[in-house]
C-alpha positions in Angstrom: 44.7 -34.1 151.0 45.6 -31.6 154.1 44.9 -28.2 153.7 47.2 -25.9 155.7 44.5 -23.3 155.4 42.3 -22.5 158.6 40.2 -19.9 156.5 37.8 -22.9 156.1 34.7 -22.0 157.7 33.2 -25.5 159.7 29.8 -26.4 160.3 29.0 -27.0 164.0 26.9 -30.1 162.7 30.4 -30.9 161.1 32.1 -30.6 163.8 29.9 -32.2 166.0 30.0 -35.5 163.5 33.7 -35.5 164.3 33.0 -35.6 168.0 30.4 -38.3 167.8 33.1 -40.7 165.8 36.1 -39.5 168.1 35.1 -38.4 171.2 38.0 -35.7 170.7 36.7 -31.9 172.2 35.6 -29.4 169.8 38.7 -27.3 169.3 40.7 -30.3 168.1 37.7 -31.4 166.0 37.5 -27.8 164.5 41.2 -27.8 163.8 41.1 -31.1 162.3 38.5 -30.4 160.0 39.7 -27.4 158.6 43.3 -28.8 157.8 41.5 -31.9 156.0 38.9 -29.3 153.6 35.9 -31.0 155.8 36.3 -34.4 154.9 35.6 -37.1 158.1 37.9 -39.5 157.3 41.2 -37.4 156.7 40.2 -35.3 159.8 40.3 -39.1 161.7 43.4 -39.8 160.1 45.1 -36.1 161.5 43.7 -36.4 165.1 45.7 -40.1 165.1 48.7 -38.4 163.9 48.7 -36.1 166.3 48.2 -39.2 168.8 44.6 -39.0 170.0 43.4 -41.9 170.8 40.6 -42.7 168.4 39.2 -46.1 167.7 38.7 -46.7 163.8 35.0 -46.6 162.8 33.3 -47.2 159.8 30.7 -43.9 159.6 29.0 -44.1 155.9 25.5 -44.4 156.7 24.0 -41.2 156.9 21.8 -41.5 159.4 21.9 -39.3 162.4 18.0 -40.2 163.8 16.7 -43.4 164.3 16.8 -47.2 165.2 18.4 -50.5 163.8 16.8 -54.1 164.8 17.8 -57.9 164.1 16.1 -60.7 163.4 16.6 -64.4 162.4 14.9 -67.0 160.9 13.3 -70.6 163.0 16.5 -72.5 162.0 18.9 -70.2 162.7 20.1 -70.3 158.8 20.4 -66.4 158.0 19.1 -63.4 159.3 18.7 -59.5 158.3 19.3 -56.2 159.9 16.7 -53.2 159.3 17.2 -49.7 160.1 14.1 -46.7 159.9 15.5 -43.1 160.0 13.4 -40.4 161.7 14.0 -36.8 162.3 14.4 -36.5 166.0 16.3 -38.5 168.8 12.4 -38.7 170.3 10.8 -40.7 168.0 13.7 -42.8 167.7 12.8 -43.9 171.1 8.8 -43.8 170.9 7.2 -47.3 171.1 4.7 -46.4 168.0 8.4 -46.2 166.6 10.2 -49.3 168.0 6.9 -51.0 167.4 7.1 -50.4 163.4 11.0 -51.3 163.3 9.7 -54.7 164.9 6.8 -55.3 162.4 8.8 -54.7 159.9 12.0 -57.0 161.2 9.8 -59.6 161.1 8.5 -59.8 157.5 12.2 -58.5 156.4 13.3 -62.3 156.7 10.9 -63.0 154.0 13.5 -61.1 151.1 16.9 -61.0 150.2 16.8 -57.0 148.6 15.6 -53.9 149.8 14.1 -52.8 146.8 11.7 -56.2 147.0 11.1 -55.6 150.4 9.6 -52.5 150.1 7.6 -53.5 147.3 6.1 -56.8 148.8 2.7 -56.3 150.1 2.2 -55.6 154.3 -1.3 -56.4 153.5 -3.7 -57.2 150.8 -3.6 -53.3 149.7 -1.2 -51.9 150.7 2.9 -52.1 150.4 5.7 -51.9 152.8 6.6 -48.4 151.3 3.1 -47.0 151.5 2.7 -48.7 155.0 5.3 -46.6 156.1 4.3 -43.9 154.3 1.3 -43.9 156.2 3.2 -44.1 159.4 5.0 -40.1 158.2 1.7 -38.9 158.4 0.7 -40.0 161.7 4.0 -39.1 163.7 4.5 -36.4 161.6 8.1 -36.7 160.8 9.8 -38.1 158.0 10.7 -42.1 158.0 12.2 -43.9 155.3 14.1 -47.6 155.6 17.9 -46.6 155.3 19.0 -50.1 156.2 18.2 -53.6 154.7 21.0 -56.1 155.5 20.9 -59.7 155.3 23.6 -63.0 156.1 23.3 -66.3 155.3 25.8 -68.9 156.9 25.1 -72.4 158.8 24.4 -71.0 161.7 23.3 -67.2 162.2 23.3 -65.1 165.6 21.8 -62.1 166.2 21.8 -59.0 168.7 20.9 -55.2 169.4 21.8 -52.9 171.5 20.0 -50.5 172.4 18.0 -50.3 169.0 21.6 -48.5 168.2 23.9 -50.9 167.4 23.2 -54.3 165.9 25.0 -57.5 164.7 24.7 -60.5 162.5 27.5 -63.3 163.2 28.0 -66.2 160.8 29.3 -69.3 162.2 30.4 -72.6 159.8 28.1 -74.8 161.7 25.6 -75.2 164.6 26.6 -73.9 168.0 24.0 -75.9 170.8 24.8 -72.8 173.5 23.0 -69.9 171.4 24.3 -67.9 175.2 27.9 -68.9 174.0 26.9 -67.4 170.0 25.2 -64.3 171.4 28.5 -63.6 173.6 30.4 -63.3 170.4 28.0 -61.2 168.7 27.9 -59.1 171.8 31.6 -58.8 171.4 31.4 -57.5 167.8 29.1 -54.7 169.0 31.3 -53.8 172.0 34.6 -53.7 170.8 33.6 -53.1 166.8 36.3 -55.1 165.2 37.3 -54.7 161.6 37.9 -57.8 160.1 37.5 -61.7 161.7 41.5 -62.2 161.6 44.7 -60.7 160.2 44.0 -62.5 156.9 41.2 -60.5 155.8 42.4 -57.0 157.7 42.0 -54.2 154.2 45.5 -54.0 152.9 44.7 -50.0 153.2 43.9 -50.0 156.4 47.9 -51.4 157.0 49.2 -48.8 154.9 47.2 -45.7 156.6 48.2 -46.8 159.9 51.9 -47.4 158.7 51.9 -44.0 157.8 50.5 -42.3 160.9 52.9 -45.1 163.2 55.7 -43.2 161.2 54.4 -39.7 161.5 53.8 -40.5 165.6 57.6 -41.5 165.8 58.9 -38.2 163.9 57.3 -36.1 166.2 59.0 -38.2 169.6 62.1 -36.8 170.5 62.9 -40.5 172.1 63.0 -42.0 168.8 65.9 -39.9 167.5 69.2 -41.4 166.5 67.6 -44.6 166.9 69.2 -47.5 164.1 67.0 -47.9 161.4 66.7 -52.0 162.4 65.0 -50.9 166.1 62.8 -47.9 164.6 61.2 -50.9 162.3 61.0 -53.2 164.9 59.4 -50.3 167.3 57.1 -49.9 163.5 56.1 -53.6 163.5 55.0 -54.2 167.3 52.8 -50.9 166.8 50.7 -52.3 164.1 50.6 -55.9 165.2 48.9 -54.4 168.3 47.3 -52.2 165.6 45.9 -55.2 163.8 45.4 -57.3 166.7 42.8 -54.8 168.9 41.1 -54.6 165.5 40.5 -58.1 164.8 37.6 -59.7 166.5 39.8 -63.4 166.7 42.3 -61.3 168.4 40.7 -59.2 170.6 40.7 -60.0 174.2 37.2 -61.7 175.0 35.2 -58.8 177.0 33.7 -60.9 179.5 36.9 -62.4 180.4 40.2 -60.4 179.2 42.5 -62.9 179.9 41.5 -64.4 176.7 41.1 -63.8 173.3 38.2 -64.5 171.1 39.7 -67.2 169.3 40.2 -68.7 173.1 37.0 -68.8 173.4 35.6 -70.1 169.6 37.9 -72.9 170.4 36.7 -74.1 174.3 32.7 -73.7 172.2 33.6 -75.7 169.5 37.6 -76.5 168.2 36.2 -77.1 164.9 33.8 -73.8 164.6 35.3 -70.9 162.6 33.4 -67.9 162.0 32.2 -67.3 158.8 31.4 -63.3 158.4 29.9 -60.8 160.3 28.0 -57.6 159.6 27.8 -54.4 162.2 25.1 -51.9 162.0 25.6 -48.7 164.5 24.0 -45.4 164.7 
């Protein structure tokens, strides 16, 4: 629900949150914010209505400091995604860091929960959880695994970007070029789409950007005294392009944008589909 009130009083980490999502400056953030009570998501929602352009994010891990990794098993049958949160943007980096995040990628592939994971043994005394327990006490910061994530499919492809951003990609059967597999799951951390195809885009997601489409249109003088039969058509083509930037069989392929993805699935394999996906960022 907007507020009209800007008595609000913002946090700069609040504001700063918006800017990391949007990329919009702090004045618009600030305005944003206080017209939406605080809240991320309804803020996101008023900068696109005012027409900033602002790709659509998930945001709901809290987790401001720290490092994601991938890993899949020897047959390429499922894999998991793990994520330690730290305190500072330093340690994030540090290889006594990185070097945990990999230890503990590796024997990740061994469980399906986190809660089992974290009580499974790192050696013949000690747990996962008390091994990185011992870890707070040496870097002298608090760590804790935020992130335990794990896909199963025929075939499983992994990558991660800069220990920020990683991706799991399911396909329905063996792909022989694992280059051709890891471009599509480089795809998916590049251009972060929503759903695989316009079959499985959230039903929400249409309605929100209905909305704002119509709320972009009341505010354009050029749109006035239009018939009501070319202001719906002028609706529609905005959210197929909407829908179609957003989902990854869409999207124009990244290392070659005359192309889509589904292009490319198809000269790979005409018979592979992709099965799921899962996109971890920080």
């Amino acid at each position: 629900m907007i507020n009209s009130s800007n008595h609000m009083k913002i946090s700069i980490d609040k504001i700063n949150e918006l800017r990391k999502i949007t990329g919009i400056g702090v004045m618009d953030c600030k305005e944003a914010l206080k017209k939406t009570n605080g809240n991320i998501e309804d803020a996101v929602s008023f900068l696109r209505k005012k027409g900033k352009q602002i790709s659509i994010s998930r945001f709901s891990l809290d987790m401001k400091e720290g490092a994601v990794i991938t890993a899949v098993n020897n047959d390429y049958s499922f894999g998991t995604i793990i994520g330690l949160s730290c305190e500072t943007d330093f340690l994030s980096k540090s290889s006594i860091f990185l070097s945990l995040l990999s230890i503990l990628s590796k024997k990740s592939l061994l469980y399906t929960k986190k809660e089992d994971f974290l009580k499974s043994l790192y050696n013949d005394n000690t747990s996962i959880k008390e091994f990185i327990t011992q870890k707070i006490s040496v870097v002298k910061e608090n760590i804790e695994l935020k992130i335990f994530k794990r896909l199963e499919s025929p075939f499983v492809i992994d990558y991660t970007h800069n220990n920020k951003i990683s991706v799991l990609v399911g396909f329905s059967d063996k792909v022989n070029d694992l280059s051709c597999a890891k471009d599509i799951a480089m795809q998916i951390a590049a251009m972060n789409p929503i759903s695989i195809s316009k079959e499985d885009f959230p039903n929400f997601l249409i309605k929100k950007e209905i909305e704002i489409i119509k709320d972009q249109i009341s505010k354009e003088g050029s749109y006035k005294n239009k018939p009501k039969d070319i202001i719906e058509r002028i609706i529609k083509g905005k959210l197929d392009k909407f829908i179609s930037e957003n989902t990854l069989l869409n999207q124009k392929f990244i290392k070659k944008d005359k192309i889509t993805v589904r292009n490319y699935l198809s000269k790979i394999d005409n018979k592979l589909k992709i099965n799921s996906f899962k996109r971890i960022s920080i």
